[in-house]
C-alpha positions in Angstrom: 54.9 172.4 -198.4 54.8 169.7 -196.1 56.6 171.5 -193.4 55.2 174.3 -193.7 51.6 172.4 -193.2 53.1 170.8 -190.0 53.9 174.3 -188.5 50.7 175.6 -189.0 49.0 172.4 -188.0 51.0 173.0 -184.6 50.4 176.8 -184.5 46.3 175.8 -184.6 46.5 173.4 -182.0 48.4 175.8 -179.7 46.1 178.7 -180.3 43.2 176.5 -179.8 44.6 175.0 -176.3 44.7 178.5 -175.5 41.2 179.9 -176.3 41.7 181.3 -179.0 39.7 181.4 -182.8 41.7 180.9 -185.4 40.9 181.1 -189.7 43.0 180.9 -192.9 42.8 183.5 -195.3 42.9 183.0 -198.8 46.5 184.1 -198.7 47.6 180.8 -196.6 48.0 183.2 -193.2 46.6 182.2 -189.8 44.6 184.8 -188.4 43.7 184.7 -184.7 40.9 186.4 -182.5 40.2 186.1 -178.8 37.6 183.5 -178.7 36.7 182.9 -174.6 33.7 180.5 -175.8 36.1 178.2 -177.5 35.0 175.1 -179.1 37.7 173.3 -177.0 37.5 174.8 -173.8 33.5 173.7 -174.3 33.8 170.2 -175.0 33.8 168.1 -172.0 37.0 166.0 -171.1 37.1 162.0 -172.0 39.7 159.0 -171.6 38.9 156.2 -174.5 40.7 153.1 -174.2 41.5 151.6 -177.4 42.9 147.3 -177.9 42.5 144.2 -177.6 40.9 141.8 -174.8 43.0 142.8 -171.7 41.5 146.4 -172.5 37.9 145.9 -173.6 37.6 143.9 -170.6 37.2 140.1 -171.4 36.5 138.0 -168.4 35.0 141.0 -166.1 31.3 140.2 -167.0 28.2 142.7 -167.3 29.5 143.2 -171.2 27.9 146.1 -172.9 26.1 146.8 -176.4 28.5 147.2 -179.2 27.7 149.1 -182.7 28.1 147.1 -185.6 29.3 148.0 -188.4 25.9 148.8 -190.0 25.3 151.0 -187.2 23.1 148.6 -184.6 23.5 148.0 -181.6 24.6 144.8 -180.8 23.5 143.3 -177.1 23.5 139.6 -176.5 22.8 137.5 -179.3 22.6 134.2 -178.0 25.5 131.6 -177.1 25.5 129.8 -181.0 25.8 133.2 -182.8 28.1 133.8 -185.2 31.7 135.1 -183.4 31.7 137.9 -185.5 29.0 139.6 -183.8 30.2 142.8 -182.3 28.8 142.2 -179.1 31.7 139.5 -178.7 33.9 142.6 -178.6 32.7 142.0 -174.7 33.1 146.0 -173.6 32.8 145.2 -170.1 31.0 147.8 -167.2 34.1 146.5 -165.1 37.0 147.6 -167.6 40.2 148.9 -166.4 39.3 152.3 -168.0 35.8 151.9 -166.0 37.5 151.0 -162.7 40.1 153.7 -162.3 40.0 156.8 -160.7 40.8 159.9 -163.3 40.7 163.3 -162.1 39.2 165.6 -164.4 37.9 163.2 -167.0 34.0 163.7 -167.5 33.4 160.6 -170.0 34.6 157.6 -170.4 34.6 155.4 -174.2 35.7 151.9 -173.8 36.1 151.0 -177.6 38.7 148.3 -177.6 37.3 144.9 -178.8 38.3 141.1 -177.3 40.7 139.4 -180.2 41.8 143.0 -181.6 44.3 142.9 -183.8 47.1 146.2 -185.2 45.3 145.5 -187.9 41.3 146.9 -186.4 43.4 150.0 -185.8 42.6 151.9 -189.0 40.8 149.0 -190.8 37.2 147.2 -190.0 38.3 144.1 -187.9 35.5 142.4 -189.9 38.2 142.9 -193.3 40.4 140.1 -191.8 39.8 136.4 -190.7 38.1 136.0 -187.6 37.1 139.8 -187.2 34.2 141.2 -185.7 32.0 143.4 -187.4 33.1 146.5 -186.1 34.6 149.8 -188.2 38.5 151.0 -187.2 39.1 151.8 -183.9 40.9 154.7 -185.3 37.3 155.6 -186.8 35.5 155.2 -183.4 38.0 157.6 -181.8 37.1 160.2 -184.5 33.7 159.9 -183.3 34.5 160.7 -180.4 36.4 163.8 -180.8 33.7 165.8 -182.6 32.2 165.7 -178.8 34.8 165.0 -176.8 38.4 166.7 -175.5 40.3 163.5 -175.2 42.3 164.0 -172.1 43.4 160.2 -171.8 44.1 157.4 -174.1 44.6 153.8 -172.9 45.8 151.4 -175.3 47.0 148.1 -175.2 47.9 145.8 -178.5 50.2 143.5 -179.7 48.9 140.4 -178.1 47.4 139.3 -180.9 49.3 140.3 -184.3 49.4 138.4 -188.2 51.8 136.0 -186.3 50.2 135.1 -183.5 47.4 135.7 -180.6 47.1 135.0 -177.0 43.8 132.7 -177.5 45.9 130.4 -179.8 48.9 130.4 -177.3 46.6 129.9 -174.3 44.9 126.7 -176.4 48.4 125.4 -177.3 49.6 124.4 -174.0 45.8 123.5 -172.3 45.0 121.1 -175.0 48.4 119.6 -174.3 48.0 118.9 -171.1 44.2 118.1 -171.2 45.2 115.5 -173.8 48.1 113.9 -172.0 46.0 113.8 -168.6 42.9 111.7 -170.5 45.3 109.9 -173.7 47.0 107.8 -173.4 50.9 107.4 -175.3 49.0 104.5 -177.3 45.5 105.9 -178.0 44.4 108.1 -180.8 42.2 110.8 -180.3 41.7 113.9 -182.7 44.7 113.2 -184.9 46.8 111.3 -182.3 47.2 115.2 -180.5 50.2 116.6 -179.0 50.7 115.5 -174.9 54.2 117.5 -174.4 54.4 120.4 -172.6 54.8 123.6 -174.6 58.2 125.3 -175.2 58.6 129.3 -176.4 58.8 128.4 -179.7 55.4 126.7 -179.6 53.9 130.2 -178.6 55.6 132.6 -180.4 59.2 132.9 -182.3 61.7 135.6 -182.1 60.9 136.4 -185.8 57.3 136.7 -185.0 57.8 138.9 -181.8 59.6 141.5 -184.5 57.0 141.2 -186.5 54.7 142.0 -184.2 56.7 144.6 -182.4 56.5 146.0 -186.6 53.3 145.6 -186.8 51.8 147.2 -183.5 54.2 150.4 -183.9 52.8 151.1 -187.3 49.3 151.0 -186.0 50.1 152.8 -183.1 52.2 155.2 -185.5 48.4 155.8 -187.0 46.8 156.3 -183.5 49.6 159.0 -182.4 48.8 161.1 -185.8 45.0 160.4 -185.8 45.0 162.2 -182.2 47.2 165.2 -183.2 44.6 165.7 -186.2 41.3 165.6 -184.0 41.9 166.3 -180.3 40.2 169.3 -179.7 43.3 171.0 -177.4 46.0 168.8 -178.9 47.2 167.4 -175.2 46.6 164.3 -174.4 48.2 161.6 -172.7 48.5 158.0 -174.4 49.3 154.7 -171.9 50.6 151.9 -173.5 50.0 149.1 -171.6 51.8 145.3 -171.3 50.3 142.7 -170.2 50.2 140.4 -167.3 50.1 136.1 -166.9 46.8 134.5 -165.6 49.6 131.6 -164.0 52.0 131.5 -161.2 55.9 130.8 -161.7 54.8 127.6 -160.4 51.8 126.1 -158.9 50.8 125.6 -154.9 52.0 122.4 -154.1 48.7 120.5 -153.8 48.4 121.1 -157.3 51.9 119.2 -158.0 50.2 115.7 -157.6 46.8 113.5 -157.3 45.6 110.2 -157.1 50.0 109.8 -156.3 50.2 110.8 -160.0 52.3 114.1 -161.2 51.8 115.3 -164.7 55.0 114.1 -166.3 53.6 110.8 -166.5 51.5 109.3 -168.9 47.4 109.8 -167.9 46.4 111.5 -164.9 42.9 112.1 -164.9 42.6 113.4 -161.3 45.0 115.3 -161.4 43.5 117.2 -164.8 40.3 117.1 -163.1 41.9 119.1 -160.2 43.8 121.5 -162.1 40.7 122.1 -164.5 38.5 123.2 -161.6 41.5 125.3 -160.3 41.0 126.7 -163.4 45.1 126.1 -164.4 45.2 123.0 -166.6 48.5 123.1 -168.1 51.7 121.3 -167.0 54.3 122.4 -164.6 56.7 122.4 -167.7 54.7 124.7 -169.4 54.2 127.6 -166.7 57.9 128.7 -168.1 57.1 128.7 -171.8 54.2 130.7 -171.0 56.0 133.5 -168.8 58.6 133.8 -171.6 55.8 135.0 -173.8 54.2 137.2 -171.6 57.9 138.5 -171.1 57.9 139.3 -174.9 54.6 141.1 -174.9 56.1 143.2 -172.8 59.1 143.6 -174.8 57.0 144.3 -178.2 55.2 147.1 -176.1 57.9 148.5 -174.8 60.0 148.8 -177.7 56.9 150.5 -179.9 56.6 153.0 -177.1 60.5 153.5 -177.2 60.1 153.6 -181.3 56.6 156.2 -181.3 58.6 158.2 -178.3 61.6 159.3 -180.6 59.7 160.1 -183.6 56.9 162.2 -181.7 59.2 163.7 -178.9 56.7 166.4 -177.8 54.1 163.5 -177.3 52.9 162.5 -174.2 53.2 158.8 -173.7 54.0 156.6 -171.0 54.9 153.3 -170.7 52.5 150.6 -168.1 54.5 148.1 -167.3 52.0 145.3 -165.5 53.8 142.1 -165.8 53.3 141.7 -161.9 50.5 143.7 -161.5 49.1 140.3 -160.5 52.1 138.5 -158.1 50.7 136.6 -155.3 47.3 136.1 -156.4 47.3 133.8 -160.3 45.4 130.6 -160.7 46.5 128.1 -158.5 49.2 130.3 -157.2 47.5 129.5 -153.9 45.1 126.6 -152.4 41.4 127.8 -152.8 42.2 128.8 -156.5 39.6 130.1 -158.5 37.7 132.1 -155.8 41.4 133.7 -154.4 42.5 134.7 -158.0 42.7 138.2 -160.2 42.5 136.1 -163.4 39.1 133.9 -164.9 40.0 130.3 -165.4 39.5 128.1 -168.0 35.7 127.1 -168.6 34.1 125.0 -171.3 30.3 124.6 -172.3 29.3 120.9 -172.9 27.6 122.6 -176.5 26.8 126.5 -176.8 24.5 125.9 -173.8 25.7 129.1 -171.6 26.4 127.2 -168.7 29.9 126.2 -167.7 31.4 123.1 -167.1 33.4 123.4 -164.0 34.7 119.9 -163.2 35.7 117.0 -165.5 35.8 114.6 -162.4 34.6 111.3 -164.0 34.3 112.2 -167.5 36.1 109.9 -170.2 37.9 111.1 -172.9 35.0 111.2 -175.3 33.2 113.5 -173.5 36.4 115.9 -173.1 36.8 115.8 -176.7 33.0 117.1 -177.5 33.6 119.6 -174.7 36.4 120.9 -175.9 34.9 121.1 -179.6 32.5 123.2 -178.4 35.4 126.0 -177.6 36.6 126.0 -181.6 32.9 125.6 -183.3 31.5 128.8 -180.6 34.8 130.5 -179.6 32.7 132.7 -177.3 32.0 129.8 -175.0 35.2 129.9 -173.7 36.7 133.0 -174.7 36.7 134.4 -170.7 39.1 132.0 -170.5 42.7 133.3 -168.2 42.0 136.9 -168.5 41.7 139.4 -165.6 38.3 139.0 -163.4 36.6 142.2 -161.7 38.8 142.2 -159.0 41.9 141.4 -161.3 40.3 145.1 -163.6 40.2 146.9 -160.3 43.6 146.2 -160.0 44.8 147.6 -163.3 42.5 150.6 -163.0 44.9 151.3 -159.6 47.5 150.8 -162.4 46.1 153.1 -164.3 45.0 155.4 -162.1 48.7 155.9 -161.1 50.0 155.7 -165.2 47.8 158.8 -166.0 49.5 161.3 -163.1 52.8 160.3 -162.8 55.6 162.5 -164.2 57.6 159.5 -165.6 58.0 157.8 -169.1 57.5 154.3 -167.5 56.2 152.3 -164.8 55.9 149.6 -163.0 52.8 148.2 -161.1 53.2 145.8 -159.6 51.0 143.7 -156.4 52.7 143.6 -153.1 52.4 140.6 -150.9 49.9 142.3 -148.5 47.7 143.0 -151.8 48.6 146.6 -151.9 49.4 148.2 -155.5 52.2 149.7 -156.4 53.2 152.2 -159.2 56.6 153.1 -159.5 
């Protein structure tokens, strides 16, 4: 019976794509008529992009209303508002999605949501810790389709998983090296914290990358049949996109030192001061660690599109490879960083005040400690922090842009010295 279903599932679809009525008699038999005023060759064409933060936009500004889960529209709710709020989802005007150019797509639906997990796929995010109060992603794309051909799917998950997330990595190695620049060996502060730099296994274990990699295949498992139940047509092409580091390989060199003091010594205020208002503050020794995990983002995605490929061979899904989407133009990858970066540094608010701190020059250690408290009592404070800006966006809608036309399973985009954008 199952089969059987399938077949005539497929059979639909295929009459539908071609403008043709179809019914089902009481007998079980697919009847067809000619049908030029099709349902699907009405509805106009749409690309949704569905994920986490480096989807939805986080860190490009000009954020747009979210529904909650009550069906209100969430706009700005004020800095010391609960982090559940949809609005934190942080749909920004300046999204990839928004940014690249897509011939033939009429609408656009951003409905990723910052800090979306495999999980927000078919559940409410709000059902786990730390979720916003948002219904399934997989629900919002239904939502869609009773308007909507989708044309174009743009997804991006597996950052942040039941083993880890980006935010916590990102925190891990900053707090590190914010602590070892104002603590000294001898000092308490916060539980005596941590002043080494950070290692893979800090950010993420091999175990927990194959959990992930488990975890974002069986939600995108759910994604690859929700579209073959409600896409008008039944073609559509899914991008699964990777993900790319806010941080050079290794720092411009008048980030090495300052004040004569490196940052494999013990205190170095200046030089923390300095790499905080690059917007980089992290050690030398941890640029590495940090590449490594970006490196197994792009493995977990890539292996769930390899998995999702050979179970749904007539699918249509390509592979965005964007791990140097970015090259030549990180934080502090060159003098003059922010202003010259694709990526939003690190900012704190001294309290959820709105405005930024953008230099700790002169500040003792007490005062970094409340600043930084304000970052875990109102995560949205500082949750811009070291994802793409607007111009970093406009460069992954070029990625984009060249993932939704090209006849290949994979590529690579990737920034060439002279700032042009490659997709190969």
């Amino acid at each position: 019976m199952a089969i059987r279903e399938a077949v005539m599932s497929l059979l639909k679809r295929s009459l539908l794509a071609a403008g043709v009525a179809v019914t089902l008699t009481a007998a079980g038999v697919l009847t067809a008529v000619a049908a030029p005023d099709s349902e699907a060759a009405a509805l106009p064409t749409a690309a949704v992009a569905l994920g986490d933060s480096f989807i939805s936009g986080e860190g490009g500004g000009d954020y747009q209303p979210v529904t909650d889960l009550n069906g209100v529209s969430q706009g700005f709710p004020g800095w010391d508002a609960p982090n559940d709020n949809a609005f934190f989802c942080h749909r920004s005007a300046h999204s990839s999605l928004l940014q690249a150019n897509l011939a033939g797509i009429q609408d656009r639906f951003n409905l990723a949501c910052s800090g979306g997990q495999p999980h927000d796929m078919a559940n409410p995010s709000a059902s786990r810790d730390k979720g916003r109060l948002v219904t399934a992603q997989l629900d919002q794309l239904r939502a869609v389709a009773q308007t909507h051909d989708i044309d174009l799917v743009l997804v991006g998950l597996g950052s942040n998983n039941a083993s880890f997330t980006f935010g916590d990595a990102a925190s891990v190695c900053a707090n590190r090296f914010i602590a070892d620049a104002w603590v000294g060996w001898w000092e308490f502060w916060a539980g005596d914290p941590p002043q080494e730099p950070c290692v893979i296994s800090d950010l993420a274990t091999d175990a927990e990358f194959a959990a992930g990699t488990a975890e974002t295949t069986d939600a995108l498992r759910g994604l690859l049949t929700t579209l073959d139940e409600v896409d008008a047509d039944g073609r559509h092409r899914i991008v699964f996109q990777d993900y790319t580091n806010p941080l050079p390989q290794d720092y411009a060199e008048r980030y090495f030192t300052e004040d004569g003091r490196a940052d494999d010594r013990d205190k170095f205020r200046a030089l923390g001061a300095e790499r905080y208002a690059a917007g980089c503050p992290a050690h030398r020794a941890s640029l590495a660690a940090g590449h490594l995990f970006s490196e197994g983002l792009g493995r977990l995605v890539a292996a769930t599109h390899s998995t999702l490929s050979a179970e749904f061979p007539g699918a249509d899904l390509v592979f965005l490879d964007v791990q140097h989407a970015f090259d030549g133009a990180r934080l502090c990858e060159q003098d003059g960083s922010p202003d010259n970066a694709l990526a939003t540094p690190i900012r704190l608010q001294d309290g959820p005040t709105g405005v930024p701190v953008t230099s700790l020059a002169g500040k003792d250690k007490i005062a970094v400690q409340r600043i930084a408290q304000t970052c875990v009592d109102h995560f949205q404070t500082c949750q811009e922090s070291w994802h793409p800006n607007v111009n970093g966006y406009a460069v992954l809608g070029q990625c984009l842009a060249g993932a939704a036309t090209t006849a290949s399973r994979a590529v690579a985009c990737a920034r060439q010295p002279d700032g042009a954008v490659t997709v190969r």
